[in-house]
C-alpha positions, 0 to 999 in steps of 0.5 A: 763902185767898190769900196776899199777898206784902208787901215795903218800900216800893222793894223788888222783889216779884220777886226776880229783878225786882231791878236787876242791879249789879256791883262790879269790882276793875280790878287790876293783875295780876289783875281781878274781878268781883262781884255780890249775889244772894240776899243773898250778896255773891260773884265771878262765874267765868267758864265754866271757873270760873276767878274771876281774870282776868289783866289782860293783852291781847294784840292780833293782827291779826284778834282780841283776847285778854284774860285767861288766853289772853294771860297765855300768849302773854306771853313769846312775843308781848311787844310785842303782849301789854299787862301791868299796864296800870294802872300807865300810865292817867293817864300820858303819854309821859315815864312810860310811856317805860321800860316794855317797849313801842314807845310812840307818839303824843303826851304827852298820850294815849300808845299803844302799837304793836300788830298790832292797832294802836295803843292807849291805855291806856284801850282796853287797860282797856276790853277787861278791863272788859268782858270782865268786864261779859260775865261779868257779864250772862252770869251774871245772865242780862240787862244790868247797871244799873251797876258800881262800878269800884274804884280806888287811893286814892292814884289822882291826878285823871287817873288816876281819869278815864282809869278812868271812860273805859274803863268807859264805853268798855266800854259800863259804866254808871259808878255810881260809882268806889270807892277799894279801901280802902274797898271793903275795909272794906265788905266786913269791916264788913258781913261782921263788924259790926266798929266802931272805927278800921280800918288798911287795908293795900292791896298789889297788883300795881301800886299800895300804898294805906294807909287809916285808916278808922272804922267806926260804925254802917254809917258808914265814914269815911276819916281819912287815905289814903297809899300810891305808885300805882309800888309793888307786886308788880311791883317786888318780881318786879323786884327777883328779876329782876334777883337772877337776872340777877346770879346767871346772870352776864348783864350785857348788855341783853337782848331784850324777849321774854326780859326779859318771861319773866325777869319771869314766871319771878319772879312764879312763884318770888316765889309758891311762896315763899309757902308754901316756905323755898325753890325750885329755880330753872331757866332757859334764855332764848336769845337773843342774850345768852343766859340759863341759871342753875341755882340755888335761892333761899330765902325768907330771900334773897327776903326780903332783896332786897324788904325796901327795899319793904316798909319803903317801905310801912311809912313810908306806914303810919307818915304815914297813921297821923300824919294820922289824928290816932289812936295805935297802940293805937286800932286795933282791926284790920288788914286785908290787901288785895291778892294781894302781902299774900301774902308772908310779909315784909309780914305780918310787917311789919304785924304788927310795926308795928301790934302786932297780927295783921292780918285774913286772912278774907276773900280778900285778892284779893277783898275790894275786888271783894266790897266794891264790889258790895255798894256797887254793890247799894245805889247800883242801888236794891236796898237802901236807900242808909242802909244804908252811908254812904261818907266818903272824902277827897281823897288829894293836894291841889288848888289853883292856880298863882299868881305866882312858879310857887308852888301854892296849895292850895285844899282839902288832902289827906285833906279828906272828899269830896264838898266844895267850898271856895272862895278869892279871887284878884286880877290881877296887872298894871294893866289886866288883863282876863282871868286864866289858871286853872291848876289843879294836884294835889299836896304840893310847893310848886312847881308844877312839882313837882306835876301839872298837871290843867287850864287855862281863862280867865276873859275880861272882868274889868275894868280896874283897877289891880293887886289890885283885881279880886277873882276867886273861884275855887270847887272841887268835887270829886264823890263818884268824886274828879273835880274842878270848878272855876270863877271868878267876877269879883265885881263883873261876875259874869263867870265861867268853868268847867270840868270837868277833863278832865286833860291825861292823859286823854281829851276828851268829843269823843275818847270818842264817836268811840271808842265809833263807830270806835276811836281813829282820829282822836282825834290829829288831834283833838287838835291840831286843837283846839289849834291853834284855841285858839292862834289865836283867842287869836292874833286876839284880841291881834293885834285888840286892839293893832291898835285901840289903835295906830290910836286911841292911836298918838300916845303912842309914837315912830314907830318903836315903833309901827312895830315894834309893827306889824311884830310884828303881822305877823310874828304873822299870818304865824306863825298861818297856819302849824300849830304851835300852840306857836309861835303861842302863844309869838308871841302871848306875845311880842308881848303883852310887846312892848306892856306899855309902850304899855298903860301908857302908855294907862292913864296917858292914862286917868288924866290925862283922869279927872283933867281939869278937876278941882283936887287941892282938889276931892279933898281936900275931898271924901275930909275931907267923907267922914271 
């Protein structure tokens, strides 16, 4: 008799039928990747079955090297081998400035000179994303349906999209982005069927996250996430770097190649002190400011010079503890994630601040890659989505600027995603037919404290006395912690939107011309639409003013109009030049120039409604509404 196979309903017949999905861990020193097969949840090896990829890049004039290859030639090839490129997607100029390379380019996309040429950090995260992408297809023996690419929690708006770009430049199909506290505690809930409140302590290379989470039944949800996207592993090898510069008695600056080998010698020392009380130390950098020392280090000395570090971690522990609402004694464990938890010191400081041993059972360099490809196998249809449900939140808060350059918070950190709020708004000025919505992220209450993540206009509110116009401005931050926002003017409906493309990131235009032909244009992209935007704005005032003088010029003395004129002029002549930032201080000025004839056009307004009419009319008709 014949047997017939019956499976669920969604659920392949074929095994080898199911979507292939993959999880990535994008660190900062090194990367993985990981699918499930079988029902096995496991990081993929590539052909020398190393399953670690260090997340290095070297550019050469007619190749590119990504990985254990590139790690070599670091010490020797620093300008064109790119090491911990996490820490600089998202960032601009004035933040990548004191890294150890020749930065170019604009503040928006900066890009780093190379022999291969110039590149972003979003093309340099490409080329390690997908290498793994090849690994992965490689392995699974076809293409991949989609990947959950892992983050920091405490990755700020721009530095989750220049994420997601370089997964897309990769040719990755974003499922979606996974913060890897999260990821971690998929992977220790599925693995042990654990349920209570869970602390998260995330250390690697580049970044430190701490998340509170609660796990019950498959529910894991985030109740407070804190952390610092500049702290990590590079700073404790900064840390013995500069020790052993003290101890050879150097001084003077040294060259990029030695303060790169400087650098890896620490990361080398830093790691044997994990399992010895103490290492010999042996250097000779030449150079012209020479470096030789001869010397040993113990881990109680280690452990001194990163103990600043560590007790900056355990602040962060001690707030997200705060917001999560819970005490110590709720906690029913602590996990370890990241290859920096290595360190003696930081166990023992988890221990000793949670008062409990933290879990260790799972590879701390691959726990996040394992959680995210069990995410990445559900979100590809191969298991069904009510297996796990993943409440993260919002890690800083987003709102608004508002008069006085104060920030108005319109959803609040650690608020569970996706979600969306709304708040009102009103014009500030009599007459005012347009707003400018600057949108921003963060704690303080300045918004120059905080970062900027886009800007629009909302055009054709009508005109009314100040506070009168009631504008509602709607945010919508998705699943992956991208951010939507849009304005609406009630009484017209008129409304404006956008989707933030931070000023650190890359423009939906830039990204096409860098999947067709690199990053070539995209400088000259950039300003080119700067510069348009400067102008049509430019147009519209000049216009606008125009028009007004030729209608109401009599409200003003020959001479103020005249120079209302020449100011025109003097705009036109600046719009035809190619600096957009002195066409727009041109339109500002000219716009402050004209404050007083538009008022002087609102009382006219005011007079005309008024005439004919006795002051009677208007008190017999607001007793007869009484």
């Amino acid at each position: 008799m014949a047997l017939l196979q019956i499976t669920e309903p969604g659920e392949a017949v074929d095994p080898h039928a199911r979507k292939r999905a993959a999880g990535i861990d994008l660190g900062t020193t090194n990367s993985l990747v990981a699918t499930v097969r079988a029902g096995v949840t496991e990081t993929l090896a590539d052909e020398e079955g190393r399953h670690l990829l260090p997340s290095v890049v070297r550019y050469r004039a007619d190749a590119v090297e990504v990985g254990a290859a590139a790690l070599a030639a670091a010490g020797d090839d620093p300008l064109n081998t790119i090491v911990s490129v996490k820490r600089m997607m998202g960032r601009g100029d004035e933040d990548v400035a004191d890294l150890a390379y020749e930065v170019v380019g604009d503040a928006a996309v900066p890009r780093l000179r190379t022999a291969g040429g110039d590149v972003s950090a979003v093309e340099v995260s490409a080329q390690i994303l997908r290498t793994l992408g090849a690994r992965a297809e490689e392995t699974l023996g076809g293409e991949l349906e989609g990947v959950v690419v892992t983050v920091p929690a405490y990755f700020d708006d721009a530095q989750r999209q220049a994420t997601k770009d370089a997964a897309r430049l990769a040719g990755l199909n974003v499922l979606r982005l996974l913060n890897e506290p999260t990821a971690a505690a998929v992977a220790y809930g599925l693995d042990s069927g654990a349920e209570g409140v869970v602390a998260v302590y995330d250390l690697g290379g580049g970044t430190f996250d701490i998340s509170i989470l609660r796990l019950r039944k498959g529910v894991f949800e985030v109740l407070s996430t804190g952390g610092d996207s500049a702290l990590g592993g590079d700073d404790f090898d900064a840390a013995l770097a500069a020790w052993l510069r003290e101890q050879a008695g150097v001084t003077d600056p040294l060259d990029l190649g030695q303060r790169r080998k400087l650098s890896l010698a620490a990361r080398s020392v830093k790691e044997a002190l994990t399992a010895s009380e103490s290492v010999a130390v042996q250097l000779d950098l030449p150079g012209a400011t020479p470096l030789v020392l001869d010397t040993e280090l113990t881990r109680e000395t280690f452990d001194r010079l990163v103990a600043p570090l560590i007790e900056r971690t355990v602040r962060a522990c001690r707030r997200a503890v705060r917001d999560a609402g819970v005490a110590l004694d709720e906690l029913t464990n602590v996990v370890l994630v990241g290859g920096s938890t290595r360190v003696p010191a930081v166990r023992a400081a988890v221990a000793s601040y949670f008062g409990r041993e933290p879990l260790t059972s799972l590879d701390p360099d691959r726990v996040v890659a394992l959680g995210a490809a069990v995410q990445a196998n559900v979100l590809a249809g191969n298991r069904s989505s009510d297996e796990v449900l993943l409440l993260d939140v919002l890690p800083l808060s987003l709102g608004l600027e508002t008069m006085g350059g104060l920030a108005e918070k319109v959803i609040h950190r650690n608020t569970a995603i996706p979600v969306a709020r709304a708040q009102s708004f009103t014009t500030f000025k009599d007459g005012q037919t347009a707003m400018l919505v600057h949108v921003v992220q963060g704690e303080r209450e300045l918004v120059a404290d905080c970062r900027s993540l886009a800007q629009f206009e909302l055009r054709g509110i009508p005109p009314m006395v100040a506070g009168a116009a009631r504008i509602q401005v709607v945010f919508q931050v998705d699943a992956d912690g991208l951010l939507s926002v849009s304005a609406t003017e009630e009484s017209t409906g008129v409304a404006a939107e956008v989707t933030v493309k931070p000023t650190y990131g890359l423009e939906e235009a830039e990204i096409t011309d860098m999947l067709k032909a690199g990053f070539d244009h995209a400088e000259g992209d950039a300003q080119a639409r700067s510069l348009s935007e400067a102008r049509v704005e430019a147009d519209r005032v000049m216009d606008a003013l125009s028009a007004a003088l030729d209608l109401d010029g009599a409200l003003l003395a020959d001479a103020e109009v005249s120079a209302l004129r020449a100011g025109i002029e003097a705009l036109r002549e600046t719009a035809g030049r190619d600096d957009h930032l002195a066409i727009s201080a041109a339109t500002e000025q000219l716009g402050h120039a004209s404050e007083t004839f538009a008022g002087l056009r609102m009382d006219q307004a005011v007079r005309k409604a008024l005439a004919g009419h006795d002051i009677d009319e208007f008190d017999g008709a607001r007793e007869e509404s009484s």
